[in-house]
Each structure stands twice: as C-alpha cells, then as structure tokens.
C-alpha positions as CSV (number, residue, x, y, z in Angstrom):
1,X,-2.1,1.6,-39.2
2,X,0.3,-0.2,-40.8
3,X,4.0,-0.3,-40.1
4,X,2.5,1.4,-36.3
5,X,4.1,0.1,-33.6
6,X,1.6,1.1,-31.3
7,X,-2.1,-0.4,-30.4
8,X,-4.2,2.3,-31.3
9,X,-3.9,4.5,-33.8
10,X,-2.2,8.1,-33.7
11,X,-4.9,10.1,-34.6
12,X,-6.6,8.4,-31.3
13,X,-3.4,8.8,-29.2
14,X,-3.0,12.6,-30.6
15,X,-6.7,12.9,-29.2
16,X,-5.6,12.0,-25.7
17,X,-2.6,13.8,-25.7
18,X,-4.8,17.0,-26.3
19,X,-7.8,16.0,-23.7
20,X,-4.9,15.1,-21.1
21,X,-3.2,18.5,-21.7
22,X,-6.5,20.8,-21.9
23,X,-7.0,18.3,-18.3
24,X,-3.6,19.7,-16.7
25,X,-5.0,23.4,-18.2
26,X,-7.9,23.4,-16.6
27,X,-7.2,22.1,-13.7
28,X,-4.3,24.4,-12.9
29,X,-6.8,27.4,-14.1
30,X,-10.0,26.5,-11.8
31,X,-7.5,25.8,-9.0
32,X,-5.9,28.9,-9.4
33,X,-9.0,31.2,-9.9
34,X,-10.6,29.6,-6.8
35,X,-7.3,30.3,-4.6
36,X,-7.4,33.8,-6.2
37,X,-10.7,34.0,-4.6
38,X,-9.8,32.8,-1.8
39,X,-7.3,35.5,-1.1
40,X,-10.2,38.0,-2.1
41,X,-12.0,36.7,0.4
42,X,-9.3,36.5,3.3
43,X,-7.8,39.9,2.5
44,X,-11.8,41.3,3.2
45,X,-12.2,39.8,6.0
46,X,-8.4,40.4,7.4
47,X,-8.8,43.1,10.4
48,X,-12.6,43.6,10.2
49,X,-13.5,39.9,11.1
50,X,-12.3,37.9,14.2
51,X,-9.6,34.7,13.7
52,X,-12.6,32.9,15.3
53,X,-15.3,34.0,13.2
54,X,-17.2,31.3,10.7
55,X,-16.5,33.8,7.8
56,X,-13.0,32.7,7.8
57,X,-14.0,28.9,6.8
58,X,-15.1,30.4,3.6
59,X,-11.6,31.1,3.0
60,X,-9.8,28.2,3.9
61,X,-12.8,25.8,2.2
62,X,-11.8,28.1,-1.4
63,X,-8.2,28.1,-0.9
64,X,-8.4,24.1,0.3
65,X,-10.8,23.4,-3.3
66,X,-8.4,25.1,-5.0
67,X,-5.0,23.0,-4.2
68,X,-7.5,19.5,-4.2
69,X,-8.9,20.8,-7.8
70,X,-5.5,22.0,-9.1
71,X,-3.1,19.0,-7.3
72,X,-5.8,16.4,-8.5
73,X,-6.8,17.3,-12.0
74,X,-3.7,19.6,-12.7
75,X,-1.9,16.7,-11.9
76,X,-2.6,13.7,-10.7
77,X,-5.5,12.4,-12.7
78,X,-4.0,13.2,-15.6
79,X,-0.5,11.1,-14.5
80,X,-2.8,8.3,-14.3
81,X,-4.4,8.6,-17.4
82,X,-1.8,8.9,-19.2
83,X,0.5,6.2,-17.3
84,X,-2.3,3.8,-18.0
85,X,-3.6,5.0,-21.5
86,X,0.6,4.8,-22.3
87,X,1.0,1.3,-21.4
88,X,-2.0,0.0,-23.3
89,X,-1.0,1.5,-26.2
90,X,2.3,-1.2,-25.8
91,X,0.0,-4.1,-24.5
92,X,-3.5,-5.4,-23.6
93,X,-2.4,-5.7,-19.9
94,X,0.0,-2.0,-20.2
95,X,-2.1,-0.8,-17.7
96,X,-0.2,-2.5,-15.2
97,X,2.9,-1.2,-15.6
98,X,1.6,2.2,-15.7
99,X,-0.3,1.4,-12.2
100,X,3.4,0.7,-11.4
101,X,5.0,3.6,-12.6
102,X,2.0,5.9,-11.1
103,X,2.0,4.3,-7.9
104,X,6.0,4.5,-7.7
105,X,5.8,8.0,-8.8
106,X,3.4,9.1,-5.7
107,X,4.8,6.9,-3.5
108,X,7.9,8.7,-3.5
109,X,7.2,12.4,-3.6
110,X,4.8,11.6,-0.3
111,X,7.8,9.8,1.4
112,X,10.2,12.4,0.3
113,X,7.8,15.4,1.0
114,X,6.6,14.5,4.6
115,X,8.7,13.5,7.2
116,X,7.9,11.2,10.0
117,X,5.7,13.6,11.7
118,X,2.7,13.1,9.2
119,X,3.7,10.1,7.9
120,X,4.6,7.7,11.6
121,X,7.8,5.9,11.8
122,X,7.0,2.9,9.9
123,X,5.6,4.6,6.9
124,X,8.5,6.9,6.7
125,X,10.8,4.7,6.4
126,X,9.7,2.5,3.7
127,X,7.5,5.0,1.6
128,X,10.2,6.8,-0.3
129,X,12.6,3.8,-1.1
130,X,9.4,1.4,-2.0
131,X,8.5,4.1,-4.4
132,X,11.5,4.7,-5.6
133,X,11.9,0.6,-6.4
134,X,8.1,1.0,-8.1
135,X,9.7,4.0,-10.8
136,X,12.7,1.6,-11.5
137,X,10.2,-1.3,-12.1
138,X,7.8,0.9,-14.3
139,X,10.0,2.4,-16.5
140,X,12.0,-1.0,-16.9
141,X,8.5,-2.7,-17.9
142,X,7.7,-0.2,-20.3
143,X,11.1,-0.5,-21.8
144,X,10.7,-4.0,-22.7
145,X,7.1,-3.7,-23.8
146,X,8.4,-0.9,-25.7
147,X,11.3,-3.1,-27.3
148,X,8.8,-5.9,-27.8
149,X,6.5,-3.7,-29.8
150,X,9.6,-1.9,-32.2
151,X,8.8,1.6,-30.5
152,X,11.9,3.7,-31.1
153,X,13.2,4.1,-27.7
154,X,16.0,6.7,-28.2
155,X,13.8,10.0,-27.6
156,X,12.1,12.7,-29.7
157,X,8.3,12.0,-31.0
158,X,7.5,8.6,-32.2
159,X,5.3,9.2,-35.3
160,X,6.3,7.1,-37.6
161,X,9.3,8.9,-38.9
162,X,12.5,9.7,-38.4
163,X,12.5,13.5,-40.0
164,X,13.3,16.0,-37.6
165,X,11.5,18.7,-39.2
C-alpha cells in the first residue's frame, strides 16, 4: 500500500463502499415492499372494515416498519458507517470526527424538520443551529486529517491517480 494515503487498503475500502451501498439498497427495497403491503392491506380493509377495528393496526404497524426499516438502514445506519469507517481510514481516533459530522448531520435535519410543536421550545431553538455548528466542525476535522494524511482534497475519486479515464 505504498504511496496510499489512506489507513487501510483500497481493496478493503472498495469492499465497504459496496456493503454500504447494497445497505442503502436494501433497506430502501424492504422498506418499500413492506409499505407496498401496507397499502394492500389498507386499501382491503378501506370501506369493509370500521376506522375502529384492530385490523387497521396491521396497517399502520407495516407502513410504520417500513419507514423505521427504510429511514434506518436506507439511511441512517449506513451515514454512520460510513462517517465513521471514513474518518478511520484518515486516523486511529477518525471515528470522532465522523461521530461529529453524523451527529451534526441529524441534529440539523430534526431541528429544521420539526417545529416547536414536537420538538418544545428549548429544543427548537438550539437543535438546528447546534447541528449546523457540528457539520462545520466535521467537515473542518476531516479536512485537516485529510491534509495531514496527503489525501487529494480537490474532488473526483481518490485512487491513487490522477487519470480521469
């Protein structure tokens, strides 16, 4: 791995990149198939079953799985994996500045998203701005690991070579 500017090798970062995408694939499927479902099983039910009846939790429990299955390992999980798993390729401790970057990034969609209503005054409004401090701090930290380590910062892939074919 000579001449590498990264920690681990880029056969083993390749390998992540695939598991992390075939994650977000997956994820985004099974949560999809199991809202699909969902609707099958609302749209049966829809004028032959009361609002009130128990059949209806069937419904709302698929469509519910389906947005925690796609929203989680569509997307969150693998931000965090690959936040973390990013910094450590720079550095031993890179972990934390992904944790950073992760936490910044869902700190600020929730305190942009939801409004005081869900979130209560105090939450509201420091949620958003705090997060929005975490994503500077993040992607600063990476930057300078990134310097440190001789990782070409100006864009593209980083493979070792500067051929754009």
């Amino acid at each position: 791995m000579a001449g590498s500017p990264y920690r681990y090798s880029f056969s083993f970062i390749d390998r992540w990149e695939k598991r992390l995408t075939r994650m977000i694939l997956i994820g985004f499927g099974v949560g999809a198939l199991l809202v699909l479902i969902a609707l099958g099983v609302g749209a049966s039910l829809d004028g032959r079953v009361p609002d009130d009846d128990p059949l209806w939790m069937w419904a709302w429990g698929l469509m519910i799985a389906g947005a925690v299955i796609a929203g989680g390992l569509g997307i969150l999980v693998p931000l965090l994996l690959g936040c973390v798993m990013g910094g450590l390729s720079l550095h031993p401790k890179g972990w934390a500045p992904g944790l950073v970057l992760y936490l910044g990034v869902l700190a600020f969609a929730v305190g942009a998203a939801l409004d005081d209503a869900y979130l209560g005054d105090l939450l509201d409004a420091w949620l958003a701005p705090a997060g929005l401090v975490a994503l500077v701090v993040g992607t600063v930290w990476f930057r300078v690991l990134g310097r440190r380590r001789g990782v070409p910062l100006s864009g593209g892939r980083a493979h070792g070579t500067d051929d754009p074919a």
